[in-house]
N, C-alpha and C positions, 0 to 999 in steps of 0.2 A: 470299484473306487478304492485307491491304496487309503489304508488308514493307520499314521504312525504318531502314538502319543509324545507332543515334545515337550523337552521338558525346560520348565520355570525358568525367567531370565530375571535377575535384580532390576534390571533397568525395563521399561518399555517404549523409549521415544526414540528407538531406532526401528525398520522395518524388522521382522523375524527371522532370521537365516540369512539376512544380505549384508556381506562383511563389507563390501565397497560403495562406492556409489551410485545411486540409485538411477536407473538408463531404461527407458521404455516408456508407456504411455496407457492411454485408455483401450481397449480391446475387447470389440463387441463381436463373439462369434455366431451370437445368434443374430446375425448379418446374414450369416455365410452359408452356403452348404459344409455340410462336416467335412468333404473331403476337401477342403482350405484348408481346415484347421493345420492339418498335417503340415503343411505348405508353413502356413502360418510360423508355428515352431521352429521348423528349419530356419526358415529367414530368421527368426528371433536372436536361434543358438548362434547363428552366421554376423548378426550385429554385434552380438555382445549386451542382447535385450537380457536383464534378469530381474525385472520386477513389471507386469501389467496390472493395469485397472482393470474388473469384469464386473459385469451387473449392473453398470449405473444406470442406464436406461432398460431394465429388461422384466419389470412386473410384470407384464402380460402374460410374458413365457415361463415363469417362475409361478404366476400361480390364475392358470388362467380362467381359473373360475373362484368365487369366494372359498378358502379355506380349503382348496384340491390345490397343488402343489406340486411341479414337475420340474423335479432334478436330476432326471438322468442326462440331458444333453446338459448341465453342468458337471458331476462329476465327471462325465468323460471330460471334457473340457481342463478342468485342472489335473485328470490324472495326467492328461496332455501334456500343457507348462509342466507340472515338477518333473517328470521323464526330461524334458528339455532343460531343465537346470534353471526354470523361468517361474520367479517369487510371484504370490499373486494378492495385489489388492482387491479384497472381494468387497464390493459396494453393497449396501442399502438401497432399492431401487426406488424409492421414497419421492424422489424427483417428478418423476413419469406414473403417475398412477393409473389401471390400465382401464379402457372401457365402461368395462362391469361397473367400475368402482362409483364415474358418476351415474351412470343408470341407477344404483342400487342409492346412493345419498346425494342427491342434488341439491342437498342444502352443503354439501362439504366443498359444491365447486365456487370460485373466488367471486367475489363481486368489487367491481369498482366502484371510483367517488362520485358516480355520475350517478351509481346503484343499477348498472347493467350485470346480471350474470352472466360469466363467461362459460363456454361447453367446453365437452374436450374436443381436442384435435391439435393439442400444442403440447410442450411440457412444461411441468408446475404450474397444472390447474388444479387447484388444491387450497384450501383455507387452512392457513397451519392452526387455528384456533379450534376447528371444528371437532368435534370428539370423534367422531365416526374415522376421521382422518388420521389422528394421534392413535385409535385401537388399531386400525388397520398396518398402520406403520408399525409401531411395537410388535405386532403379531408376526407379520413378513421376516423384521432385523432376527426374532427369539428362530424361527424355524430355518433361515440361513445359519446361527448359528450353533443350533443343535445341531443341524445336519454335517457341519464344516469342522464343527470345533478342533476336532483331530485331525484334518485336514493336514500333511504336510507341507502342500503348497502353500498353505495360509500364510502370509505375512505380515498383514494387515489389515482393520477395518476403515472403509470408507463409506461414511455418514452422507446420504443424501447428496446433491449435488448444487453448489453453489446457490448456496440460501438466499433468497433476495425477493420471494415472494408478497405481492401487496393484497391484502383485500381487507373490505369495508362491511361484511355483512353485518349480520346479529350475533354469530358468534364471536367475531374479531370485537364487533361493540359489548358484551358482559366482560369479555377476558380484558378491554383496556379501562373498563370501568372497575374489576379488581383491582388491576395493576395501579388504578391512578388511588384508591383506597390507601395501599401498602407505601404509597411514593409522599402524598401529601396526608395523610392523617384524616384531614376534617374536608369538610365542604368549603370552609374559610379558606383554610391553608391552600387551595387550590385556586377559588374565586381569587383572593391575593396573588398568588401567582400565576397564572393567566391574565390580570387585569380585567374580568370579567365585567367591572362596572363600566367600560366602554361599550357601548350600543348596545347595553340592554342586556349582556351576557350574562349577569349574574345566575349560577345553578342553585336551586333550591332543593334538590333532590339527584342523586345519582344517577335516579333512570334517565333523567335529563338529557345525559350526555351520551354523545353517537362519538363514533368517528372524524375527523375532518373530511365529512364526504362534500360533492358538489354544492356550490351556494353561490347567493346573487351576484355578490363583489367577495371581496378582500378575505379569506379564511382569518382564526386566531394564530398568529403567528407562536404563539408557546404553548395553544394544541396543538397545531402541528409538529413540532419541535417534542413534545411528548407524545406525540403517537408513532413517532418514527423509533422513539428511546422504548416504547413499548412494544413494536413490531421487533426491533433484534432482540428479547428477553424473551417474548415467544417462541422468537424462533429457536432460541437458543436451550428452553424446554424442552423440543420436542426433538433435537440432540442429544439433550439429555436424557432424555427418557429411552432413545435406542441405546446409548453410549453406558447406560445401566444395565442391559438386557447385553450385550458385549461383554462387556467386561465381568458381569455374575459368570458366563458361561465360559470365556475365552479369557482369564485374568494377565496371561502372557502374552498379549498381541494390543499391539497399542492400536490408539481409534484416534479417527483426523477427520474432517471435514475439508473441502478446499475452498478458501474464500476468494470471493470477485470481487471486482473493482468496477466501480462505477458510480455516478450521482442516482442511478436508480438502487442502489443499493443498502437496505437499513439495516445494516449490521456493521456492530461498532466492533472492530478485530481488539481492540484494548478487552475487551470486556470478556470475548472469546477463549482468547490465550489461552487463558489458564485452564482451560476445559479440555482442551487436544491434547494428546502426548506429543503430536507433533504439529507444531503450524506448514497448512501448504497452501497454498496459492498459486491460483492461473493468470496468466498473462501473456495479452494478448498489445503491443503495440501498435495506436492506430495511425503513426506518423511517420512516414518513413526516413524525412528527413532528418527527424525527433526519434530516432527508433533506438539507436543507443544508450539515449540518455536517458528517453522512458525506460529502459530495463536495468537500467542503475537505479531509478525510479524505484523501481517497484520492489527489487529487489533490497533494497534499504529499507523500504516501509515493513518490509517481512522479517528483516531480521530485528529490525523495532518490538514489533507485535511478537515476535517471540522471545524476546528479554535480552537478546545479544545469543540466544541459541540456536545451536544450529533447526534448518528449517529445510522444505521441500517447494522444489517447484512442481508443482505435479500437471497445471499443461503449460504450455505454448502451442506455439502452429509448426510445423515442418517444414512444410514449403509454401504454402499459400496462406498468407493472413487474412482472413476473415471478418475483415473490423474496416470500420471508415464508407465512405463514397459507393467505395470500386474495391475489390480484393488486388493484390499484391503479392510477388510469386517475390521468394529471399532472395536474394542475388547471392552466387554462390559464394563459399564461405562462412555466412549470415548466421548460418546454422549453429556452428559449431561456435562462432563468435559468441552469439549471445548465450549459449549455451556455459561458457567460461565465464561470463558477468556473473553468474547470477552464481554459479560455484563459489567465485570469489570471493560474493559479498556473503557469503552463509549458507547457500543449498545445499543439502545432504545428496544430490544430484540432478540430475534434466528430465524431464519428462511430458511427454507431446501427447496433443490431441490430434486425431488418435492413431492406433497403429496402422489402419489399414482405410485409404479414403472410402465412404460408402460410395454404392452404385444407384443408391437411390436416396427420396428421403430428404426432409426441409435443409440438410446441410450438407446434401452431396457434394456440393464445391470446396466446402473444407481439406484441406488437405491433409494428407495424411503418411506417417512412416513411410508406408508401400503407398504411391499414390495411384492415378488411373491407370499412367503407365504402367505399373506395375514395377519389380526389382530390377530391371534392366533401365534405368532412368537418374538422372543426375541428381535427386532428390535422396532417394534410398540409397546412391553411393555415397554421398555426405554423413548419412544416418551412419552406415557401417561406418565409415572412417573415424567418426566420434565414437561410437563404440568401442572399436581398440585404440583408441585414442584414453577413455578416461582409465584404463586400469594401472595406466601409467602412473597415475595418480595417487594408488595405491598407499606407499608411504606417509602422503598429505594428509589420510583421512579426514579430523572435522579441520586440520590446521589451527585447533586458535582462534582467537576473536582476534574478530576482525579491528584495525585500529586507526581510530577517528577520533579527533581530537575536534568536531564540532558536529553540533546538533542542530536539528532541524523541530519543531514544536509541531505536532500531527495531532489535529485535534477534530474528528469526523464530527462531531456535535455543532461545533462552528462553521462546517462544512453543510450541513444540515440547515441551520436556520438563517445561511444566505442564500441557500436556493428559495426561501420566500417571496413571496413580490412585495411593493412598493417599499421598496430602500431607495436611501439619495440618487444611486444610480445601477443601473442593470449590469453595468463593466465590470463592476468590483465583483471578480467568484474566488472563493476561495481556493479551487485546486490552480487556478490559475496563479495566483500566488504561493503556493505552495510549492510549484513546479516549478515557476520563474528562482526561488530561490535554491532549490536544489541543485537544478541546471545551471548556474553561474558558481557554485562551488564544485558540481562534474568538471565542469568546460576549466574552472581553476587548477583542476587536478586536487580536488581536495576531495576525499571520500568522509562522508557525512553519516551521524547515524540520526532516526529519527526517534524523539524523546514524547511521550506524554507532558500534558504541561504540567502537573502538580508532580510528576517525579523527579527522580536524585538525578541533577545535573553536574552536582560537583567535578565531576568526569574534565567537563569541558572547556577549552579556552573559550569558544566561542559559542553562544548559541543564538540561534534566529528565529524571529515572531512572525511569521507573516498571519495579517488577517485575523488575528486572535479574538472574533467577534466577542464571544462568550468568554466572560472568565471569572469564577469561584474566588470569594475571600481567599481558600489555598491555595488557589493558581499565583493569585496577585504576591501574597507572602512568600511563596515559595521563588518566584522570577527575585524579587526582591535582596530574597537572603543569598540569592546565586550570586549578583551583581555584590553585593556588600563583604565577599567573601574572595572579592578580587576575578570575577568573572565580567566576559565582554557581553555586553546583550542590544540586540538590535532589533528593535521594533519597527513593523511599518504599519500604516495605516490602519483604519479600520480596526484594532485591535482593544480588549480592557472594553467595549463600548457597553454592552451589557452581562447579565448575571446570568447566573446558570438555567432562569426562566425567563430567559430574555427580554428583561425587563431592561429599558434603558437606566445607566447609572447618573444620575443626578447630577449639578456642579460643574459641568465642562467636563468634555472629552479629554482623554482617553480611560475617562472613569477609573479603573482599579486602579492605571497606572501612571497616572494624573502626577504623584509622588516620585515616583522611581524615575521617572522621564523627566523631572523638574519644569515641564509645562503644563498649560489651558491649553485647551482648544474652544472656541463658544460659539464656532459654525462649519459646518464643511460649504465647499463650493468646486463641487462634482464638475470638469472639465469637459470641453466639445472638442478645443485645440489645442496642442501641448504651448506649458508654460515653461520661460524661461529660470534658470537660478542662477543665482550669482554668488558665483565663490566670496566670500570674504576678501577686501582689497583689489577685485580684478572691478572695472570698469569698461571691459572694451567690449568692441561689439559680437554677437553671438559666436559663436566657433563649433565646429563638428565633433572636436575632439572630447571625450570624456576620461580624457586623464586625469587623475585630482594631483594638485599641486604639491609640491612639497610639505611645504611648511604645515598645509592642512593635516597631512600624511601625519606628518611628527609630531601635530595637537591629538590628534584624535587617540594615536596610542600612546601619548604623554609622556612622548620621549624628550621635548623640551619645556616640559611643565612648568618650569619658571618665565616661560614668556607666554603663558595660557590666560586671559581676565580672568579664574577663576569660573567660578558659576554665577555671573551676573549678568546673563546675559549676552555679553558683548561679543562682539565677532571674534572670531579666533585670526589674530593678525596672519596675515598672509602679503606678498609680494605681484606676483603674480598666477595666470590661470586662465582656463579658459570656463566659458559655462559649460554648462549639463542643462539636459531638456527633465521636465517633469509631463505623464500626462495621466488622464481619467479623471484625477484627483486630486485636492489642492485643500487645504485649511486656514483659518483663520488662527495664529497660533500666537501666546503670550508666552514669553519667556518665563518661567519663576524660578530662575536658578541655573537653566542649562545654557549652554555655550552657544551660540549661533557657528552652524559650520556649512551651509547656505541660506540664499534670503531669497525670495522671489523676486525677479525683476520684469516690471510692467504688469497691467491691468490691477483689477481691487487690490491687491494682497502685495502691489509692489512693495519692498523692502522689508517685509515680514518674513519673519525668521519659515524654512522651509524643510534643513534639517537641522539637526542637534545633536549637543551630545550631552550628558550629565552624569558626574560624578557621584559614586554612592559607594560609601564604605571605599572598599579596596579595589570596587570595578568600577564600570561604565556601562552608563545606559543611553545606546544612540537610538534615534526616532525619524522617520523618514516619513516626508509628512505626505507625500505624492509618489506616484510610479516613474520609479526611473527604467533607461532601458538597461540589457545584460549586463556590457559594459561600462556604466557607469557604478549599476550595483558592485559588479566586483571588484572597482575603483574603491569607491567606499570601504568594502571590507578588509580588500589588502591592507588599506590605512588604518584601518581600526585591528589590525595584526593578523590576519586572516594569515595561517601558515603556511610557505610559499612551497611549489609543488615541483620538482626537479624532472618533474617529464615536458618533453615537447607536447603542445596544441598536438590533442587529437587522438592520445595515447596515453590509457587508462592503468593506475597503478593501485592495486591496492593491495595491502599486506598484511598478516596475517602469522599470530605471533602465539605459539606452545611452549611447552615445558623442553630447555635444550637445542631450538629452531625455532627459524620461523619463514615464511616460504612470499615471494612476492607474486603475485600475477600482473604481468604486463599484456597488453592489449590494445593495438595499434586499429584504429579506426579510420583512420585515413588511407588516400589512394597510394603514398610516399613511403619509400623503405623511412624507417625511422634507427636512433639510437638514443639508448639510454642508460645511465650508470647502473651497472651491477654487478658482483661478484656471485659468484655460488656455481649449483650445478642446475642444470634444465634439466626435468622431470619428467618432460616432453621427448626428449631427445635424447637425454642421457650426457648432453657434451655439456663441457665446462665451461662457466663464462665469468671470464677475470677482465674485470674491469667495464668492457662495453657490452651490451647485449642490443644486437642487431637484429629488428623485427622488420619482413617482409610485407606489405603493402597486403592489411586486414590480417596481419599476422600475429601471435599471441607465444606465451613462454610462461612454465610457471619454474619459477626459480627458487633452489632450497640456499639460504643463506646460513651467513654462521649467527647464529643467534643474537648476537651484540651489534650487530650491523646494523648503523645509524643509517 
């Protein structure tokens, strides 16, 4: 095993030794017979691979009996990569714990809400609460990293694998019965918050309290809501607790975990962050129609969760997506497209699961770098092509923050306590909303970042509330002081409705924000069949069209504010229009101060103001009181000053602004050569582009401008 001591970096939230950007993927050689390996590296050196994942799934073989430990097919392994010039992230194999491990504690394997104990034969069977599990782990992360610490190939640690584990035994119930100690103080403070005097729930005593395991009917909707907020602080323990044992022994190599995405997911990435040197995330698109936009998607919410810093995507899929129905093979291009998204918007580089498809094994279909085929296949000539494709790049390095001038409110707690049951209606889910609006500022051509709700908005002209179930006395002052300090804010539904213990807020809807929005609400009436709205001044009959009118256009960013009623309600004059459809959802709504900027027309709520807008301090706070479709929504926002976007439908721009430059990435998604305004030099190519920059049909361009370039 080569052993060369490196030495100390000031910084740790870049990989160890990798000047560029980061190209490769997860790599299990104890897959393979060794004589791969060799294979393996070549191909590597032949892509332009210079950083792999190893060990995430590989307990068994690491230490296949309690406290025996076998690293010799790992060191060879990495003396392998660093010979081939290929960085290596060594993983925690925490994920998969092997065999032995439940035979020897089967009080450590998980239990569900039904109170079934789960065996092994899958990965992350495991109770992250259980002790035997926490020593085991701790002990595995300290003996990789004695063993590695001077490892050359070392680049980086990677922490267990995509936390998202649930269980309900007796250890998960003492640890959330401390946690809820540290959180509410007393047995009051908790009975209070809960609402425990509904059917009997009041706790008299701690032992009292389980889990939200299986029950007759209806669970406590803010236990649950706190068992989920106490599942990601566990988990986020026993992160820590490796990420202490890393860094005592390896103080110069930064440590990551990679978060998933999903409604089975209980970890809150806000809360995360700040524990990673680097934030990374997988993702995986399960729409193909939607496949773009979710990787704009996600790729925003990542560089959210990591403060505007650069961040890692550490998987996607290769060639075959693995998610949805039926798997999905990329069409070509695909690869290297979305591979430039997610650059764009902040990845410190691409990185696929995994490098090499297995030939066996619950996910042999997965695709992979090398797939079945093998290196002779249209899959792995993609991967190469992007490989000397990014060193082009070179120059770019992090580029700059990335620049968005509107925000998106990302609030996984509000996400959480609408996955409950018996709410007005099952329609209303929060990532649906959250996606609807992000997607109609991609599809605008506006790149968006996404904001915590009690953080510094000032930033933004615009920011957007979708769903804001939950929201904190600070949330509420904080949206407040944004709006009164000359900001746009656009609420919809469902938002302000309850407190951070989901307690419904008193008084009429939209509870916190009841003020800021200058109306009541004192019913919803949850939709079967979309309702009509009627613009202000139009009378005629329905229309298809969700243009918004003029004149509404020029009330809403109050560019003819001397012909506005003010805040008393009254419609905001208009000429003519046509309608907009609403559907799911519809309210009962009083004006107290905001503008009517549509009314419902027909059934209960005919003539009832349906949107709004209201003036506060120096901004505007508009309120959408039902689901519109895309179109319509980004009617609305153009009017309300949404900043208009100079690329053609279909063709993604976003820029990217340093000290002396700043560099654009264009990315053409449609089947149509496209054009669009720009100057500078392609990075890609090397040629100059004054004035038009012509992209080929899925074609892309990262262009270095002259810094001042509006």
């Amino acid at each position: 095993m080569t052993s060369i001591r490196i030495r100390r970096r000031d910084t740790i939230d870049r990989p160890r030794g990798i000047g560029g950007l980061c190209y490769g993927g997860d790599y299990n050689p104890e897959q393979w017979p060794e004589e791969v390996w060799r294979e393996d590296v070549a191909l590597m050196r032949e892509a332009g691979v210079n950083l792999v994942t190893v060990g995430v799934f590989a307990w068994s073989r690491l230490e296949p009996e309690p406290g025996r430990y076998d690293f010799g097919w790992l060191d060879r392994v990495l003396d392998l990569l660093h010979t081939g010039g290929v960085g290596v992230c060594l993983a925690t194999p925490t994920a998969s714990p092997p065999p032995w491990f439940g035979l020897a504690h089967p009080d450590a394997l998980p239990v569900s809400a039904d109170g079934t104990r789960l065996t092994h034969g899958s990965r992350d069977t495991y109770c992250v609460c259980a002790p035997p599990y926490q020593e085991a782990s701790v002990r595995v992360a300290r003996a990789l990293a004695e063993r590695y610490r001077d490892h050359p190939a070392l680049a980086m640690w990677h922490v267990h694998n995509e936390y998202g584990t649930w269980c309900h035994c007796d250890h998960a119930a003492a640890a959330f019965r401390d946690w809820l100690r540290a959180r509410h103080g007393s047995l009051d403070a908790l009975n209070d918050a809960w609402t425990t005097a509904f059917w009997s729930q009041r706790y008299a005593r701690w032992e009292e309290i389980a889990p939200p395991r299986a029950t007759r009917y209806l669970p406590n909707p803010s236990q649950v809501l706190d068992f989920r907020r106490f599942l990601s602080d566990a988990m986020l323990g026993h992160y820590r607790a490796q990420k202490a044992v890393l860094r005592e022994l390896t103080p110069d190599v930064p440590v990551t975990t990679n978060f998933a995405f999903g409604g089975w997911v209980p970890v809150n990435p806000w809360e995360w962050a700040g524990e990673v040197d680097l934030v990374a995330v997988d993702h995986y698109p399960d729409d193909p129609a939607q496949a773009a936009g979710q990787t704009a998607f996600a790729a925003d919410l990542a560089r959210g969760w990591a403060g505007g810093r650069p961040w890692l995507l550490m998987e996607q899929a290769a060639g075959i997506v693995y998610t949805g129905p039926r798997m999905r093979a990329k069409p070509p291009g695909e690869i290297a497209l979305h591979s430039l998204q997610h650059i764009a918007r902040g990845s410190r580089g691409a990185m696929f699961f995994q490098w090499r498809a297995s030939r066996g094994g619950a996910e042999m279909w997965h695709g992979g770098m090398v797939p079945h085929a093998g290196p002779d296949s249209r899959v792995h000539r993609e991967i190469r092509d992007l490989g000397r494709l990014l060193p082009r790049l070179a120059e770019y390095g992090e580029g700059g923050a990335v620049q968005a001038d509107v925000a998106i409110l990302w609030d996984p707690e509000s996400w959480w306590a609408l996955e409950s049951p018996a709410f007005p209606s099952s329609e209303v889910r929060y990532l649906d909303a959250v996606q609807q609006a992000h997607r109609v500022l991609w599809r605008s051509g506006v790149t968006a970042d996404f904001a915590r709700p009690p953080g510094d908005l000032s930033a933004y002209q615009m920011v957007l509330v979708p769903a804001l179930y939950l929201a904190s006395g600070a949330t509420a002052r904080n949206l407040a002081s944004y709006v009164e300090q000359g900001g746009t804010l656009v609420v919809s539904f469902f938002s302000g409705i309850a407190d951070e213990h989901a307690r419904v807020r008193l008084g009429g809807y939209p509870g916190a924000l009841r003020d800021l929005l200058g109306i009541r609400v004192e019913e919803f009436l949850p939709l079967e069949e979309p309702v009509r709205l009627r613009l202000p001044g139009t009378h005629q009959p329905s229309d298809t069209s969700n243009d918004v009118p003029r004149n509404m256009r020029e009330n809403i960013t109050g560019d003819t504010a001397q012909d506005v009623p003010g805040n008393a309600g009254e419609d905001v004059p208009d000429d003519t229009g046509p309608g907009i459809a609403g559907t799911i959802w519809s309210e009962r709504i009083e004006s107290r101060g905001a503008a009517v900027l549509a009314r419902y027309e027909g059934g209960p709520l005919d003539g009832l103001p349906a949107i709004t807008r209201h003036s506060h301090g120096a901004g505007q706070a508009i309120y959408l009181s039902t689901r519109l479709d895309d179109d319509a929504y980004a009617g609305i926002l153009a009017a309300a000053g949404l900043p208009a976007s100079p690329a053609p439908a279909g063709v993604e721009l976003v820029r990217r602004g340093g000290e002396g430059a700043s560099w654009l990435f264009a990315l053409n998604h449609t089947s149509e050569r496209q054009e669009v305004k720009a100057s500078g030099t392609d990075l890609l190519t090397g040629s100059p582009i004054d004035g038009i920059l012509r992209l080929a049909p899925g074609g892309f361009a990262v262009i270095r401008m002259p810094h001042d370039t509006p």
